[in-house]
C-alpha positions in Angstrom: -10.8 -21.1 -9.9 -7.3 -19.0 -9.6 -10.1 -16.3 -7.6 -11.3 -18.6 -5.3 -8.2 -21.3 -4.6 -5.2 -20.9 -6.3 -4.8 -17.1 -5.3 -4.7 -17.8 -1.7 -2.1 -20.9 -2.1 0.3 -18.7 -3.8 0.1 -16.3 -1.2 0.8 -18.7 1.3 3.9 -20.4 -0.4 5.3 -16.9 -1.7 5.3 -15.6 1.8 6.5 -18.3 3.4 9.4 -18.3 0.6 9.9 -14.6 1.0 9.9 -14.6 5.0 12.8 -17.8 4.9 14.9 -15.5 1.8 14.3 -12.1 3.0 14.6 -12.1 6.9 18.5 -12.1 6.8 18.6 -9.5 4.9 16.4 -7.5 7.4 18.8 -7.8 10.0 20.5 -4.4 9.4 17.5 -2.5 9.3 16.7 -4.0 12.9 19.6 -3.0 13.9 19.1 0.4 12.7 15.7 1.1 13.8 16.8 0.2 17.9 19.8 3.0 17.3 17.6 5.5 15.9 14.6 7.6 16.0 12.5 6.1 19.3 14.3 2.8 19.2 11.1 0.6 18.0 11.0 -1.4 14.9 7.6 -2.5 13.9 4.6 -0.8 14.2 1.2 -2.0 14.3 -2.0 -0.1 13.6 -5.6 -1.5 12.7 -6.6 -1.5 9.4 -9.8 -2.0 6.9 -9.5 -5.8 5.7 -10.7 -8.5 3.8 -15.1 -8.2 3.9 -14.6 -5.1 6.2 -13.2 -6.6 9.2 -10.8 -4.6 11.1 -7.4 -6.4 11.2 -3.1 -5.2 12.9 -1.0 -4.7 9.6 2.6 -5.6 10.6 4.7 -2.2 9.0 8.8 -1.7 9.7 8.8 2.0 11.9 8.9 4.9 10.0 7.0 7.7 11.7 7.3 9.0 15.0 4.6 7.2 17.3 2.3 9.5 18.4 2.4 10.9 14.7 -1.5 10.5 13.6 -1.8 13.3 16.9 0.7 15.6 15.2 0.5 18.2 12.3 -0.2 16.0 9.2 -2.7 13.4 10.2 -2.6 10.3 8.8 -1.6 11.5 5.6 2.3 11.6 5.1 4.1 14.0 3.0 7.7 14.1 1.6 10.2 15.7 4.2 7.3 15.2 6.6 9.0 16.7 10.5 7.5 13.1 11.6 9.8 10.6 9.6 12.4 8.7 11.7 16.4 8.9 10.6 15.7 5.8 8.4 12.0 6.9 7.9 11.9 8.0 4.4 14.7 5.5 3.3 12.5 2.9 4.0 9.1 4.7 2.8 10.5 5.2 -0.7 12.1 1.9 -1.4 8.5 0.1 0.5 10.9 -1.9 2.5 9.2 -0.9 5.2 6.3 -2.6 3.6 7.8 -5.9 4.0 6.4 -7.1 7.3 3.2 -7.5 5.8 4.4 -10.7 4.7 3.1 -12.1 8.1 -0.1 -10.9 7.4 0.1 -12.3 4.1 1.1 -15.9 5.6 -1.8 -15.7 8.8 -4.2 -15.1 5.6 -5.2 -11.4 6.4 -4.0 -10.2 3.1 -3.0 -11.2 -0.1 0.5 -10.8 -2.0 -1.7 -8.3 -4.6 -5.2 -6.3 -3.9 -6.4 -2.8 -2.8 -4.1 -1.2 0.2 -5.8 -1.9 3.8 -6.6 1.6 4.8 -7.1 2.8 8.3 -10.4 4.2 9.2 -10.2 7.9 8.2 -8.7 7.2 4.7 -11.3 4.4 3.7 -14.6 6.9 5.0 -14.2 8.9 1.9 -14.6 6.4 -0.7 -18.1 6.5 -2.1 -20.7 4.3 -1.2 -20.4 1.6 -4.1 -16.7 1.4 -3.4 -16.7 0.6 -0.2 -19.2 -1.8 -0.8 -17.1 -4.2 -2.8 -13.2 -3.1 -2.2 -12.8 -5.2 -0.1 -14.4 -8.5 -1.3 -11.0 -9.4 -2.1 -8.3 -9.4 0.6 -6.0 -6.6 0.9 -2.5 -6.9 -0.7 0.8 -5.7 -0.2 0.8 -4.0 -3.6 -2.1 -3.3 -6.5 -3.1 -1.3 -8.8 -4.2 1.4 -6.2 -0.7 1.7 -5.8 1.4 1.6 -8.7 -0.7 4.3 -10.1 -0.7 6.6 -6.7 3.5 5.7 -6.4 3.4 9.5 -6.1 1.0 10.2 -3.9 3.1 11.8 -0.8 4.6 14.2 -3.9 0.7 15.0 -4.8 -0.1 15.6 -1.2 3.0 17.7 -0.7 2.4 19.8 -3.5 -1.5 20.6 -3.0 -2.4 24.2 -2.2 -5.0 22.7 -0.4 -5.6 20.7 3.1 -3.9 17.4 2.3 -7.0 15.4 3.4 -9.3 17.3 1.7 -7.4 16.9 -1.5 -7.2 13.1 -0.4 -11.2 13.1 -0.5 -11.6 15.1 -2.8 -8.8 13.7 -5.7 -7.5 11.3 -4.5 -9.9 8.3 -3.3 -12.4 8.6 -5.9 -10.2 7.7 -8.5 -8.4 5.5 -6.8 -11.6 3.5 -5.8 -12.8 2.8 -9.1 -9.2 1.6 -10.2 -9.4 -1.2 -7.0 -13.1 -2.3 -8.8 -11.5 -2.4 -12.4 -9.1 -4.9 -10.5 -11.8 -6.6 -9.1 -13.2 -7.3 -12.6 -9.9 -8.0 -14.0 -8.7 -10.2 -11.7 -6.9 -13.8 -12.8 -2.9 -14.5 -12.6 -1.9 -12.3 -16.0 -3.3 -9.6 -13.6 -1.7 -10.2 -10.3 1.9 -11.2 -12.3 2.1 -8.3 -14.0 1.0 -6.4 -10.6 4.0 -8.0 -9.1 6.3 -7.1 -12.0 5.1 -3.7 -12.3 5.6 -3.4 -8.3 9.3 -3.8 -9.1 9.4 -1.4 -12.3 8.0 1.2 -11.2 10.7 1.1 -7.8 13.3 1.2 -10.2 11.7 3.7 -12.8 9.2 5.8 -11.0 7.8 8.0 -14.0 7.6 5.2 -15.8 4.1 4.7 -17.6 4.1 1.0 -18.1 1.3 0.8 -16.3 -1.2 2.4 -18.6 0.5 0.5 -21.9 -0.1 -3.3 -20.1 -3.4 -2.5 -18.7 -5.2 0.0 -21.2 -8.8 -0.3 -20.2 -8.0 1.3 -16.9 -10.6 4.3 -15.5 -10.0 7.2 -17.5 -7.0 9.2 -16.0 -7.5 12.7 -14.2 -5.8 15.6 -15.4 -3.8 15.9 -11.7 -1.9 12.6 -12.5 -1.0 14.5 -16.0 
């Protein structure tokens, strides 16, 4: 029932809640992102979405536009030479997530699911993965997520190619963590999702995570 109706009126109501309480509070990052960097403030790029349609996630601008051409790909690392003045501000605090909120609203995503990847990021994901990841609609945040909080400082630190590391490390685990949410999912599991959004902004070595939820895949030894 909560799968199949309620989940998607909640995301409509929050949203529209969220758009009406938050947008005033946007205004000074507008402001900020016309005065700086190349003067744009959102940015729209095509995404992986809900039964593997292609869909334009709304983002605030954080990179430099032409940056999936550039050194780096489309895998961002801390103190990456393509972040805009206001770039990693907005990064690290996922304000610049916020936007998606429209796309939450128009019914392209959810408040809580797998991250809508691009293209390039979703190709390694095994088969079975990408199978069913998306059978839900992407969210805003998820378990994906919380857990990989860290993963510019993981793909900053790697000796090796950031993507390979990405394909490598990175997307195998966290595809079986978006199925365990799949299998998992009901309101307890989205509400704490939410919650544990919030926590881990405020307390990011925290390990709440793995105490609330602890039937998640078994942990690599990287995240250790």
């Amino acid at each position: 029932m909560y799968r199949n109706y309620f989940k998607r009126f909640f995301d409509i109501v929050l949203s529209a809640l969220a758009i009406a309480v938050i947008l005033p509070f946007m205004i000074p990052v507008i402001i900020g992102l016309l005065l700086t960097g190349e003067h744009y403030v959102f940015y729209f790029q095509e995404r992986i979405g809900y039964k593997n349609r292609p869909f334009s996630i709304w983002k605030f601008a954080t990179m430099l536009k032409n940056s999936p051409n550039l050194p780096g790909g489309m895998h961002t690392t801390r103190k990456d030479s393509r972040l805009m003045p206001l770039g990693g501000f907005l990064r690290k605090t996922k304000i610049n997530e916020i936007p998606q909120l429209v796309n939450i609203f128009r019914g392209d995503m959810s408040i809580v699911g797998p991250r809508p990847l691009v293209r390039k990021t979703f190709d390694p994901y095994p088969v079975h993965v990408k199978e069913r990841i998306y059978n839900v609609r992407p969210g805003l945040t998820g378990i994906g997520s919380i857990v990989f909080r860290d993963e510019e400082r993981l793909l900053s630190e790697t000796k090796i190619e950031p993507a390979q590391f990405y394909a490598q490390h990175i997307s195998p685990y966290k595809g079986e963590l978006e199925l365990w949410y799949q299998d998992h999912l009901s309101f307890r599991t989205d509400f704490m999702l939410v919650f544990l959004t919030g926590w881990v902004i405020l307390f990011p070595r925290s390990e709440l995570v793995h105490k609330i939820f602890r039937d998640l895949p078994s942990r690599p030894e990287y995240l250790d």
